[in-house]
Structure formats: structure tokens, C-alpha cells
C-alpha positions, 0 to 999 in steps of 0.5 A: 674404601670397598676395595681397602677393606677387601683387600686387607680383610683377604691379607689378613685371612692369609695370615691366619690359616695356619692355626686352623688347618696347619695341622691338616691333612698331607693331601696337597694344595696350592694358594697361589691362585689370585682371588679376583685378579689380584689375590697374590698381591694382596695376600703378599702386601698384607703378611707384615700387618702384624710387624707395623712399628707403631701398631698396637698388635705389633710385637716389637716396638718402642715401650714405655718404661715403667716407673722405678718400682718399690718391688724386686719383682717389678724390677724386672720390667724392662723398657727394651723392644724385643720380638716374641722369641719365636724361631720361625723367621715371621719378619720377612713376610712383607713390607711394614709399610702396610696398614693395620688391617680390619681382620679383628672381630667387631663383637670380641665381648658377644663371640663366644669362641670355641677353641684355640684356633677359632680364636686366633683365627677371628683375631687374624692370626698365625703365619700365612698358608701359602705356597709361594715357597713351593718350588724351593726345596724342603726337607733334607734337601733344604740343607744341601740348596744352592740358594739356602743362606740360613747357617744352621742354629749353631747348636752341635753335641757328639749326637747332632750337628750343626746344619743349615735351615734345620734346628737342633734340640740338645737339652738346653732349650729354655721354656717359656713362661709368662707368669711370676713363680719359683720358676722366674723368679731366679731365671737369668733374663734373656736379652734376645733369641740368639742367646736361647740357640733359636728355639723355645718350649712351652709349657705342657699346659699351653702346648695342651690345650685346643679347645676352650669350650667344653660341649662334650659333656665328659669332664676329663680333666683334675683339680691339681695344678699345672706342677701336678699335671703329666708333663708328657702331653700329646700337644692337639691338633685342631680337635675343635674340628669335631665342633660339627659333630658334637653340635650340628650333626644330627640336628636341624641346623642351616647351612649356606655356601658360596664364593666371595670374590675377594675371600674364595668359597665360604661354607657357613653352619648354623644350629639354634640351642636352647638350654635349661637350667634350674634355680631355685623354683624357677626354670631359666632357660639360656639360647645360643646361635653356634656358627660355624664360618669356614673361609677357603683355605684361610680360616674356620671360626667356630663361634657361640653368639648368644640370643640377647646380642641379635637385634629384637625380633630378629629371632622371628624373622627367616634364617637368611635374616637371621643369618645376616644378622649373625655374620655381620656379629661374627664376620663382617667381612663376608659378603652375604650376597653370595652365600646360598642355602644348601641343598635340603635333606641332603645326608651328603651335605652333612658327610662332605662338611663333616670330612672337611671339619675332620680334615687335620685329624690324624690318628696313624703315623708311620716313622722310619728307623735308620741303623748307625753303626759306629764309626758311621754318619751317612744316610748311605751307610745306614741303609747299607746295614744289611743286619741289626745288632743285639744293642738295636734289638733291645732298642726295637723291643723297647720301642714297639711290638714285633708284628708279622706282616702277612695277614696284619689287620691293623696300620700297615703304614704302606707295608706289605702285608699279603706277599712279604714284599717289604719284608716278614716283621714291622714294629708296631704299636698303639699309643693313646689311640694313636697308631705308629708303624715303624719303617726299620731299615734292617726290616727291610728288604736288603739289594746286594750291590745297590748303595742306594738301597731304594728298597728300604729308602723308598719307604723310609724317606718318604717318612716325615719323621725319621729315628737315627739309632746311632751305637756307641762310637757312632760319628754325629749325624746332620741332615745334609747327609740325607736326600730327601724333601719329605724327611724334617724330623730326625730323632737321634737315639745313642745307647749308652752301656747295651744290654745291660742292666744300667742301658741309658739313652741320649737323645737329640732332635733335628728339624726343619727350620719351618717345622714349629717347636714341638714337646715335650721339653728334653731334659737338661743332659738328655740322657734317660734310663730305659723305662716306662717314662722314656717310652712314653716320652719318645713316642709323644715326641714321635707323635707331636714331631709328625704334627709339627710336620703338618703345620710347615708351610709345605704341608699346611699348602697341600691340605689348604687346596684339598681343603678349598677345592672341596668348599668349592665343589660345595659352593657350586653342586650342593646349593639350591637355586638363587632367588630373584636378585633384590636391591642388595644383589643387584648393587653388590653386583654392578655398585662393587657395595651393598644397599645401605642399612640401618645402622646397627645399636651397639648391643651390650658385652654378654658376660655372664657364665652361660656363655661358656666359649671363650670373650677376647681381649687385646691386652699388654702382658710383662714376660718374666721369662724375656723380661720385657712387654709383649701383645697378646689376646686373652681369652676367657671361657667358663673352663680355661684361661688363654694367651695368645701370642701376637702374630704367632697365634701360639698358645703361650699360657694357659690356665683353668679357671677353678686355679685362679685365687683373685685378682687385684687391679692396680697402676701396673695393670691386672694382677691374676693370681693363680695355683698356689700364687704364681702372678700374671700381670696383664694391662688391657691395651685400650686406644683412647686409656679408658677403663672399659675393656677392664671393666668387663673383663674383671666381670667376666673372671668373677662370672666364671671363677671362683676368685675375688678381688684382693684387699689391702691390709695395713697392719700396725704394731706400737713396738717391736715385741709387740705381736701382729697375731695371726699364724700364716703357711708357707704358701700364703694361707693364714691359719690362726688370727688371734681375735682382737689383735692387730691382724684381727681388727684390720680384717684379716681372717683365718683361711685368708689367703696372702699373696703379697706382703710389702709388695712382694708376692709371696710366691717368690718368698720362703717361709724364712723370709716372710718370718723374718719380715713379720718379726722386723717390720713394725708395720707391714702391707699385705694384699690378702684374697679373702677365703670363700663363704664357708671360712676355708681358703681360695686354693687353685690346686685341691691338694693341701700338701702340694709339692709345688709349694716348697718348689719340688717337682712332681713326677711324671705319672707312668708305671715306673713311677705309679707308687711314688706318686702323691695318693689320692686324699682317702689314700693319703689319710689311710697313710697318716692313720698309720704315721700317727698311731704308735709302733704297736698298732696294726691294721688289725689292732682294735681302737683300744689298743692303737689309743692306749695311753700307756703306749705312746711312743711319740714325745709330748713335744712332737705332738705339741709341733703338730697341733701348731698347724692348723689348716694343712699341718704337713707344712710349717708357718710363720707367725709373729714372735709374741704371738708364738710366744704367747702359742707356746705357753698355752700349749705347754700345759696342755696334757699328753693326749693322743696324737690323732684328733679328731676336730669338729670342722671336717675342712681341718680334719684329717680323720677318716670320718671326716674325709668319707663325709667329703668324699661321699657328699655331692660336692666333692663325688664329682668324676675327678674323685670318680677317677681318682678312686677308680685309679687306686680301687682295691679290690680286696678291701671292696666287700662283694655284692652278697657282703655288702647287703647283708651289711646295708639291707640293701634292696634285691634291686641294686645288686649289680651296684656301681662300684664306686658308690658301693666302696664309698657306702662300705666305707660310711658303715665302716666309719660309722661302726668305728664312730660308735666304738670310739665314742663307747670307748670314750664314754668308758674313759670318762667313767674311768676318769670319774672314779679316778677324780673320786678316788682321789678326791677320798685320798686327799680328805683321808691325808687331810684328817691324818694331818690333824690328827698328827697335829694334836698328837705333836707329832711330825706328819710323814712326808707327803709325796706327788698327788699324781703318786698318792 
């Protein structure tokens, strides 16, 4: 039995390195060396684990079909087996005869689990680190094998062929999305992977995110949602590996190396936290044990175990108890007999584990540039291009900065910079803290009468990813052209109309086949004009094409040896000298076990919020892009919310927290509902079908989100004219409940959130349609998200008039496109200040004149449009017909008063008053807004530091004030200066009111008394006209 579970334990840590070091350094590595004798065996009869037919973490495998559904989005279920759609062959890693392997965490609900990789490394996933394909060729050279069968993807435009063992990216590529929204609710269902050309792409929130658990104190991020976000991202390299410089360096913290004779040499880091946290009078104080376990070349988990999960007194006793303690929590796989403390007060320690950790960090990349002339496809030819031509000028220009190469401080990526060797000028340019030396061809050195031009192949083929800028007429290029093991990204570039005013790019990308899909996503047509947007593009496309790179097999082997040899070197030179060997060494050593201990009570789940690293969960989720079931692991921090797929250990979507609205838990499984309503629907796979995993699961999403469970709501109605009386958006928020109606007495309240009506989520519903449904329906089912304490409603994205909600896509953030973005909400009310007030008002016209009521402009029946809307008045909303009838006769006597209002509720105003107050109170001055103001900071409507304190009476002290602070305290005294104007101006319209009512009230009793006169004179009054002319 021993034996078993070694084995399986060491197959399974191979079939997850690559999610913790794949992106690792280029160094090399080789993890062929058996373990114990017999540690290829083990390693190649354990890569099919995951692939078991009736394993409950295989992917493909007969699934149960779903009971005919009452909704046309349960429809979509489909009982078909299908595979995860990755492209990368992941089924020929073994026999699926194997068992099910014991590589899962024993405690998913007690490890806290820091980032991406940790977690799907403690869950044993990710392909397996190995270099058995070292010997087969790599590269542009796969291409051109004798003993390559792969026939290419088949994909082939006027830029790229079709190759084989390499993956074309022409714009056609679909994305992955798990959840229900606008996005799949209309996509055409793809019934296998062949029929999506081989290749997949995420979506930018899961190919962003890396780490779960925020310790760095620094809160980067916004409240938008994910159609908000920049779709341009850097997709990140294994960034938990600063997990050790943010947590242990620096602090009194433990660590223990050895070599395991099944898993090779361990290093283990462990570093005791104690955090405080005030409530109310009390000080509660919070203790977590954060681990760091770091298995050869196979795997690093970094995990958070909190103190209630540890035996009692096990805090009291030694830190090798402890640490026992701690590892059979976190990894019983480990033998800790031979783990041995390090050296003490040894900086070089600290220096080599933090080199080791840091390892896959990459910030400088060098990319070579070939020059396609037209009528040329060839690597020979390219290179044989002695000079440039104005067409590829423009294109260098555009892509970085000439730099002259004698005497550059900066990357040189392998250039000559002393004696003009590889030529005079490189391109070069930064990025995001990322630097990239371009190797262009024509830059380089020319060899007469050399076809080979190894002057220039050298470094250029040497680069693992390669731009191929192909001029108007060029012939397609493939990578069977080109000789090279080191080159597995082509970036093809076609210029369309040089030189001119309306230049356009076309792009294509070519990869090896074991180089990962990378972003972002090229667009439908992959033609782009030459801007800003394209810039960024291209060289976030460069950088993510390198990092690819870094997790193929070959180079994710070469960083594993660096990587082992290194923990290896630590295992035997930096350890003190082992005790006397006691019961338990001296059976591990001569019994092939361990003295048998007490046996452990099952402590309970930590779910609480204080544990802010990510719990795990095995879980069924419905794909509703592949329109099928698949497995995955769900993990849940206080940040993010991730699913990762099985065995790929990919992210496959990703959430923060503060999106998610509620959740709803019915016979499907878990409803999660999220931004403005998308769905993810997920059923906790559970061996025995009990409750529990989704017990604490639901716990949890309540302890570290802002959501709430939904309710049912059943509203009746006695005839069809009759009105259900509620108002509700386009996005599902119900704006007006009329009190003591039908809506009102069944419990539904203003700022309501509906996310399905009659079982149909309303994500996937135009506000026609749900008119409609209410309008016919004599009684309807709503599953409706009550709103949050204070009245107002549950929202996943901060803005009210999102574009996303009516289906539009936001822009990319970029120069080009900075001032069409959506503004900030003290921008966005400046702008509505504007639209309201009529023709004649200035940003100089006093209140007086912008709110003359003899100069509206705007109708009566426009404004009455606009007073309809109540929480976001930007958008429309349904209601029920004699509700709206009822609206409307109300609203038609309603007076013409001026078009802005100003409401007691701050949270349905759009005054300027009212948002100052939001912006300036602590909830809503968070670093978000922080960000957001500084973005858009003008200077010139800032008073300086003198202004400002003649106006506030401020102390001498804070003269160099924080900019921020002192815009938003301007801004107050502004607004409350204009409050007071507003209510002089106020108080005089209601003393001219007065005399007016007066007046009138004369003129009638004078008509009155003329009346009578006439009366006993007998004679005709004169004709009385309008009291409002009288």
C-alpha cells in the first residue's frame, strides 16, 4: 500500500508541474532521472489519471442527460461526452487503465490556497514536466520531421499556411465562455473541437488572473465588470512566486529541506501571522500558518492553514511538531522524515530560495523581425534582404524606437553594444515594465555571397518568437520553410496601402503545436488600422507569445532541472545535522513506513472571510459554449472567484467577488449570478450525492460577497387589464413597486433585482420581451435578489449606465480612444448638468439664468419621459400596462418645472451635490475612485495650494496637501456655496409665488364684485377670459 500511494502520489506531481514552473526560465532541465529506481515508470503509467472513463475528474465520459427542461436556456444541456477543447493532444499521456490517483488535498475547505498555480497544483493538475520528447525535434524543425504524423490544423489564408505540428490564429478562433449571457445565448453550439479549427481563447479575465489572494496591500484593481475591463491584457506568469518575498522574506519564518525518495528534493517554508482586526470596542485578533511546500520539479503550493484547523496545543509544541502538523494538512504525501531544518541565520538561504521562487519571472524578451518581400515566402529569402524599404520603415517606427547600439545601458538582447558588431541601430522598446529588443533582419550585419546569412540567422533564430512583415504581394509564409528548434511563434504582419494615410495591418499567428493558446483574441477579419490600440496589441501578443513559449514541454523540462538541482543543492549543503534517529526514522527507514500515530479528528471547514486565499471545490459546471457538462475545481477567495479546468489546470473563468449579485440553489445545481445577471450554473460533484460540499460552499460565497440567496416570487393578477404594479430596467432592477398591489404584497421591493422571469434569466431578455411577458401573462414567476440594507440594488459593475447591458461592447482603453471612453461618475454628471439645462446656459451662466422658466427649451412631455425612470434614468424599463396607465395620468398634471431635480435620496440623484457627498464619504473614496479621479485630474479647475486656503481656513500645516483630497474639499465648498444660491434662489421664487397667489386671489374678489354689480344693474357682464390671463 505504501508502495501505491508513492507511486501514484510522484504520477500525479508529474502531471502538474506544468502550472507552477511552465513559464520558468530557459535554463535547461531534464526529468528523466528515475526516482527510486523507478520513477519513469511511475511517472509515464500515471499521465492518463485524469482520462479514467468513469473517474469523477475524467472529462470525457458518459453524462447523465438532464430532464426535459421548462426553459429555453436549459435546453441547452446536452447529454453528449465531449473533451475540454483544448488543443493540445493531452489524451495519449498514458494508459486509462490506471487508478485514480490520491494526489487531491486531503483539507480543500482548511487550505487557503494562494494563487492559480498553487491551486491546481494541490489538485494535481496541468500537463506532466517531462523530457522524454527531448530528443524529437522542436520547433520550426518539428515541421520538417520524418516521424511527425500531425497534419497541421488546416487553417490557411493569403498570410499563413497550413503546417504540420503547428497552429494557425487567423480570426476565427472562438472563445470560451462558461456562463450564460448575451455572448451564448445565440452562439451556434460546437459539437467537437475539429469543427473550432483545433485552438481556443479565453476570455481576458481568466487568461488574467494568477493570484487569488491579495497580500500586497495595494488595491490595483476597479469595480467595473469584465465587458469594462481592457481586453488587452498581459496574461501572468507564475507571479505567486513573490509569495516568499512579500510573506516570509525579512521575517522569522522556518524552513526545512530534504530529499524524499519517491518525490526527489522538498523545500518547505513556513512563516507564523498574526493579524488584528477592530470590532466594534473589541480587538479580535486572526492567526494563519502560511506554508510554502516546493516538490523537485513537479510542483509549488503556497497555502495559508489557519490556526483553528491544527490540533489544540499544537501551536505550543516545537516547529518540527508543528510543521508535522502542518504537512500532513497540506501535503500528506511528503515523508517528513526526511525533511531537515536549514541552516540558521544564513542570509544565503533566503537569496537562493528566493532565486528559486522567482525562477519563471521573465521581464525582457528579444523577438526577431524578417523582412517579406513580395513575391517571397522563404526563410532564405528573407534574410537575403540586404536593405528595408519605406513600407517596413514605417512599420519599425511603429513598433519601437531606434536606439543606437554603441554604448545602450539598457536589454541589449544579445547585441553588440561596444564595437558595432551586429550592426549600428536596434529597435527597442518598453512595455508595462517589460522590455523587448527586436533583432531586424535588415539591422543586421549583410554577408555577401552567404545565402545562409548566419550573421543575422544566429540571432534571429535563436529567438523564440519571430515577426514575419510580409509587403503587399508577398506569397503566404509556413513554418516548414524555416530551420530552426528554438523559433515556435510566427507573427505574420501584411501592410495594406503603405505610407499612407489609411495603412492597415493584417495579422496572423503560427505556433507550435505544444506552445499553449495564448491572447488576446485577433479580431474577426484580423485587419487593424494603425494606431495606438494595435501597438499595444501587438506587443501584448509578443509578450504572451514568448510566455507561451515557456510553458511547451521543451522549455518548461529545461527550467524543471535548473529548478531541481538547485533544491538539490539546498537539501544537502544548506541543512543542519540530523538528530538521533527516533521510532519513526528508524521505521521509515528499514519498515518502508512510519510508527503509527494517533489518528487525526476531522477539524471543521474554515470558512469565514479572514481566510482570504482561495477553498476548493470539485464541482460539475454546464459549458454553454460546448453545450455540454464538464469538471472542474472551483475556487473561492475573499477577492476572486475561479474555475479550473480538469486536467488542464487552465483558468477557465474568473470573477471577483464584489460582481456576484446571489445565487440560487435548485434541482440543476447552484445558480451564480454575476455583473448585470450573466449565470454560472455549477452542481457539486459529491461521491455519496449528499448536501455538504454545497452547504459549505454556499457559507462561504456569503462570507466573502456581497450576494444573497434569491427568492421565488409568484405574482397573481384576477384579469388581464389588471396591473402587477411594479416598474422594472432593462437589466432586471425594479425601479417603482406601487404599495399594496400585487408586486408589493408578495414582497417585492423597489431596487429588487429580477434575474429570472418565468425561468428565463433576464440576461438573455430584451426589454420588449419582458414587456411583453408581463403584459400577457396572468400570473408570472420571477426569481428576484432582494436589494442591500440600505434600499439600493445588488449591482456586479459600479456603473448604472453600463454599456454592456444593452449588449454593446466597451472600448479598449488606449490614447486613440481615451476620450470616448465612459467617464468617471463626477465626469459623467458634469456632462448631464450640461444636457439638461437649456440652450442658453453657460459654464458661466449664474443659477438664475440656467433655471429661467421662461427659457425652456426642452417640451414638457420629454421631461415627463425622464421623470419615469427612477433608479438609472439612462435606461428604459418595462412595466405592467395599467400600472403605466395609472403613471401616466398622474404625471399629466404635473406642472412644467425645470428639467434637473434635485431628490432627497443621494443613491437616485444625479446632482452634483449629491455625488460630491458619494465621492468624498469614506465608502466610496476607496483607490478605485482614487484612480479614476487622478486619470481624469484637470488642472485647471484645481484651485492651487494659496486659493484653496483663503477659501477653506485651512492651517499653514497642510499647505502641501494631497491633490486629491484638496480637488474633492474645493469641490464641497463649491457645492455648498451653489446649495446656498440655490435655496436663496429658492426661497425668492416662493415669495414671488406668494404675491402672485395673493394677487390673484384680489383679482378674482374684484371679478367676483363686478359680477354682482352687473347683476343688479341687468346688464351682461363682460366675458371672462383664463384665470391664468386674468
Amino acid at each position: 500500500m505504501c508502495v501505491m500511494k508513492n507511486a501514484s502520489a510522484a504520477a500525479r506531481g508529474s502531471h502538474n508541474h506544468n502550472n507552477s514552473s511552465t513559464t520558468s526560465s530557459n535554463v535547461g532541465i531534464n526529468a528523466t532521472e528515475p526516482r527510486g529506481g523507478g520513477g519513469v515508470g511511475i511517472i509515464a503509467g500515471g499521465r492518463s489519471i485524469f482520462h479514467r472513463p468513469n473517474s469523477m475528474l475524467s472529462v470525457s465520459g458518459t453524462t447523465e442527460p438532464v430532464p426535459s427542461p421548462t426553459s429555453p436556456y436549459i435546453g441547452y444541456f446536452s447529454a453528449k461526452p465531449q473533451t475540454t477543447g483544448s488543443d493540445t493532444d493531452l489524451n495519449n499521456f498514458g494508459s486509462r487503465d490506471e487508478p485514480l490517483s490520491d494526489w487531491q488535498p486531503p483539507y480543500p475547505r482548511l487550505c487557503a490556497y494562494h494563487d492559480c498555480h498553487s491551486l491546481a497544483a494541490a489538485w494535481g493538475l496541468g500537463p506532466p514536466t517531462t523530457s522524454l520528447e527531448n530528443a524529437k525535434p522542436t520547433g520550426a524543425s518539428q515541421a520538417q520531421s520524418p516521424s511527425e504524423d500531425d497534419p497541421g490544423d488546416g487553417k490557411t489564408n493569403d498570410l499563413v499556411q497550413s503546417c504540420p505540428a503547428f497552429r494557425n490564429e487567423i480570426g476565427i478562433e472562438p472563445i470560451r465562455r462558461l456562463p450564460l449571457s448575451r455572448y451564448t445565448m445565440n452562439v451556434v453550439r460546437i459539437s467537437n473541437e475539429e469543427d473550432s479549427g483545433g485552438t481556443w481563447q479565453r476570455e481576458h479575465t481568466a487568461a488574467e488572473i494568477g493570484v487569488l489572494e491579495d497580500v500586497s496591500n495595494v488595491y490595483l484593481g476597479g469595480r467595473l465588470c469584465a465587458s469594462r475591463q481592457s481586453k488587452i491584457v498581459i496574461e501572468p506568469q507564475d507571479i505567486g512566486s513573490y509569495y516568499f518575498r512579500h510573506c516570509f522574506a525579512g521575517r522569522s519564518h522556518v524552513d526545512y529541506f530534504g530529499t524524499d525518495d519517491q518525490l526527489g528534493p522538498v523545500a518547505v517554508s513556513m512563516v507564523r501571522e498574526v493579524s488584528e482586526k477592530k470590532q466594534r470596542v473589541a480587538i479580535h485578533s486572526h492567526t494563519l500558518y502560511r506554508i510554502i511546500v516546493r516538490i523537485s520539479d513537479l510542483l509549488t503550493m503556497r497555502v495559508a492553514v489557519p490556526e483553528e484547523a491544527l490540533p489544540e496545543g499544537a501551536q505550543d509544541k516545537s516547529n518540527r511538531a508543528l510543521m508535522r502538523e502542518l504537512l500532513e494538512l497540506v501535503c500528506p504525501q511528503i515523508h517528513f522524515g526526511c525533511l531537515r531544518p536549514s541552516l540558521p541565520n544564513n542570509n544565503k538561504v533566503e537569496e537562493l530560495l528566493l532565486k528559486v521562487d522567482e525562477q519563471p519571472i521573465y521581464t525582457r524578451y528579444k523577438v526577431g523581425v524578417l523582412y517579406c518581400k513580395a513575391g517571397q515566402s522563404t526563410e532564405e529569402q528573407m534574410y537575403n534582404n540586404e536593405h528595408s524599404s519605406p513600407a517596413f520603415e514605417e512599420f519599425l517606427d511603429f513598433l519601437g524606437n531606434r536606439v543606437r547600439l554603441k554604448g545602450f545601458d539598457s536589454y541589449k538582447g544579445g547585441l553588440d553594444t561596444r564595437g558595432d558588431t551586429t550592426g549600428e541601430y536596434s529597435i527597442y522598446t518598453e512595455y508595462h515594465s517589460h522590455e523587448i529588443m527586436f533583432h531586424v533582419s535588415t539591422m543586421l550585419p549583410f554577408t555577401p555571397n552567404n545565402r545562409q546569412q548566419l550573421s543575422r540567422k544566429r540571432h534571429i533564430g535563436n529567438d523564440m518568437v519571430t515577426i514575419i512583415f510580409q509587403e503587399p504581394g508577398a506569397l503566404s509564409f509556413s513554418p516548414i520553410t524555416v530551420r530552426s528548434h528554438f523559433q515556435h511563434v510566427f507573427i505574420i504582419v501584411r501592410v495594406n496601402n503603405p505610407c499612407t494615410d489609411n495603412v492597415t495591418y493584417s495579422l496572423a499567428v503560427s505556433r507550435a503545436k505544444d506552445v499553449p493558446a495564448f491572447g488576446p483574441p485577433i479580431q474577426p477579419g484580423a485587419t487593424y488600422q494603425k494606431c495606438a490600440e494595435f501597438h499595444d496589441f501587438l506587443l501584448t501578443k509578443i509578450i504572451n507569445a514568448e510566455n507561451a513559449v515557456h510553458r511547451s514541454k521543451k522549455f518548461a523540462s529545461m527550467a524543471a532541472r535548473t529548478r531541481r538541482e538547485a533544491l538539490k543543492d539546498l537539501a544537502e549543503n544548506y541543512v543542519t545535522a540530523h538528530p538521533n534517529e527516533g521510532p519513526s526514522r528508524i521505521a521509515s527507514r528499514f519498515l518502508g513506513g512510519s510508527v503509527k500515530r494517533k489518528e487525526r479528528p476531522v477539524p471543521k471547514p474554515a470558512l469565514g472571510a479572514n481566510i482570504r486565499g482561495a477553498l476548493s471545490w470539485l464541482v460539475e459546471v454546464h459549458d454553454h459554449t460546448l453545450n455540454q457538462k464538464i469538471n472542474c475545481i472551483f475556487g473561492v477567495s475573499a477577492e476572486n472567484i475561479v474555475l479550473l479546468g480538469i486536467p488542464s489546470g487552465d483558468v477557465l473563468f474568473a470573477t471577483p467577488t464584489h460582481s456576484i449579485l446571489g445565487w440560487a440553489n435548485t434541482d440543476l445545481g447552484l445558480k451564480l449570478y454575476y455583473d448585470h445577471g450573466e449565470m454560472l450554473l455549477l452542481k457539486c460533484a459529491t461521491p455519496d450525492g449528499s448536501d455538504k460540499e454545497m452547504n459549505s460552499l454556499l457559507r462561504r460565497l456569503e462570507a466573502v460577497t456581497n450576494g444573497e440567496e434569491a427568492k421565488e416570487l409568484m405574482l397573481r393578477k384576477t384579469k388581464p387589464s389588471d396591473s402587477y404594479g411594479f416598474h422594472i430596467q432593462e437589466e432586471g432592477v425594479v425601479t417603482d413597486v406601487e404599495m399594496y398591489q400585487t408586486a408589493w404584497r408578495t414582497g417585492l421591493r423597489q431596487g429588487s433585482r429580477v434575474v429570472e422571469l418565468e425561468n428565463v434569466p433576464v440576461i438573455t431578455m430584451s426589454l420588449d420581451q419582458m414587456t411583453l411577458l408581463l403584459e400577457e401573462r396572468t400570473h408570472v414567476r420571477i426569481l428576484m435578489i432582494a436589494p442591500t440594507a440600505d434600499g439600493n440594488p445588488r449591482r456586479g459593475c459600479e456603473d448604472p449606465n453600463c454599456p454592456a447591458v444593452k449588449g454593446q461592447e466597451a472600448q479598449i482603453l488606449t490614447p486613440d480612444t481615451f476620450a470616448k471612453q465612459p467617464m468617471t461618475y463626477q465626469e459623467m454628471f458634469k456632462v448631464r448638468n450640461r444636457e439638461f439645462s437649456s440652450t442658453q446656459s453657460t459654464p458661466q451662466s449664474s443659477f438664475e439664468e440656467r433655471f429661467n422658466f421662461s427659457k425652456l427649451i426642452k417640451p414638457q412631455e420629454m421631461y415627463l419621459n425622464e421623470r419615469s425612470g427612477s433608479i438609472n434614468e439612462s435606461q428604459s424599463e418595462a412595466s405592467t400596462p395599467g400600472f403605466r396607465d395609472k403613471k401616466k395620468g398622474i404625471l399629466s398634471s404635473v406642472p412644467p418645472i425645470p428639467p434637473r431635480t434635485y431628490k432627497k435620496n443621494r443613491e437616485l440623484s444625479n446632482s452634483v451635490h449629491d455625488q460630491l457627498y458619494e465621492s468624498i464619504s469614506p465608502r466610496s473614496l476607496d483607490r478605485a475612485q482614487s484612480d479614476e479621479a487622478l486619470r481624469f485630474y484637470d488642472d485647471s479647475k484645481c484651485p492651487s495650494p494659496q486659493v484653496f486656503h483663503e477659501d477653506a481656513s485651512s492651517d499653514q500645516h497642510h499647505v502641501s496637501f494631497d491633490s486629491e483630497l484638496a480637488k474633492y474639499q474645493y469641490w464641497l465648498q463649491k457645492a455648498l456655496k451653489e446649495r446656498k444660491e440655490l435655496e436663496l434662489l429658492c426661497d425668492q421664487l416662493k415669495a414671488q409665488l406668494a404675491l402672485e397667489k395673493r394677487a390673484h386671489d384680489g383679482t378674482k374678489k374684484q371679478l367676483q364684485f363686478l359680477q354682482q354689480y352687473c347683476e343688479r344693474l341687468s346688464l351682461l357682464p363682460p366675458e371672462a377670459e383664463d384665470d391664468e390671463e386674468l
